[in-house]
C-alpha positions as CSV (number, residue, x, y, z in Angstrom):
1,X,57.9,67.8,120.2
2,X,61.4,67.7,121.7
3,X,64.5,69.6,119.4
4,X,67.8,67.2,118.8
5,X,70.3,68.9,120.8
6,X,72.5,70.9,118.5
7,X,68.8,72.5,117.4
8,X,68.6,73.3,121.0
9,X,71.8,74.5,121.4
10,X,71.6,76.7,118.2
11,X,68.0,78.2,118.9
12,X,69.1,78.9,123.0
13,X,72.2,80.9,121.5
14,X,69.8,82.9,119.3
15,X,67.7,83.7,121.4
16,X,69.9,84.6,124.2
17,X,72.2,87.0,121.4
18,X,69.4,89.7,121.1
19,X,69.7,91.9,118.1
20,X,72.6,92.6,116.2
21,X,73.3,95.9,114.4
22,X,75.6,96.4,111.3
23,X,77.9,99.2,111.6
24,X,77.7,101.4,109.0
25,X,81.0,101.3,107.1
26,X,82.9,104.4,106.6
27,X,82.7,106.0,103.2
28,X,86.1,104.7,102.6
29,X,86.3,100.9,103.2
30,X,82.8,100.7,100.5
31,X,83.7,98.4,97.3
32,X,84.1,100.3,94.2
33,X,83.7,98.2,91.1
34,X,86.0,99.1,88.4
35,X,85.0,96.8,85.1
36,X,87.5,96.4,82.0
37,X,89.8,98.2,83.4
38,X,92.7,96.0,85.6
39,X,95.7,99.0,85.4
40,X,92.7,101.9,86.9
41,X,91.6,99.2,89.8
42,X,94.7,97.9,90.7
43,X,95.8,101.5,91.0
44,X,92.9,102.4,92.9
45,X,93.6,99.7,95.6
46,X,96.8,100.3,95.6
47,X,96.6,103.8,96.6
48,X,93.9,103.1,99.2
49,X,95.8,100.8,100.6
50,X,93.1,97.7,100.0
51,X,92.9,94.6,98.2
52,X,92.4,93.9,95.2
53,X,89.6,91.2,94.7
54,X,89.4,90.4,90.6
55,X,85.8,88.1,89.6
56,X,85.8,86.1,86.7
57,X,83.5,83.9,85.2
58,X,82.9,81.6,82.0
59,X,79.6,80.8,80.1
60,X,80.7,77.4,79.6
């Protein structure tokens, strides 16, 4: 069975990338989740000096 040639493409790349490994992050760039409480988190990134990401979400 012959691939279309972006599949080939894709699966050649793959396989000629070899492993990846994650770097381990350093204890401070980890997320901190700060519920109910916008003033403390928008504190907190401000004094770290990261942004501030804010989810939100609706039952409806």
């Amino acid at each position: 069975m012959r691939l279309p040639a972006p599949i080939a493409v894709l699966a050649a790349t793959l396989a000629l990338a070899g492993p990846v490994r994650a770097a381990a992050a350093p204890e401070t760039a980890r997320a901190r989740s700060i519920a109910d409480d916008y003033a403390r988190a928008r504190a907190e990134a401000r004094s770290r000096g990261v942004p501030l990401v804010v989810d939100v979400w609706a039952p409806w």
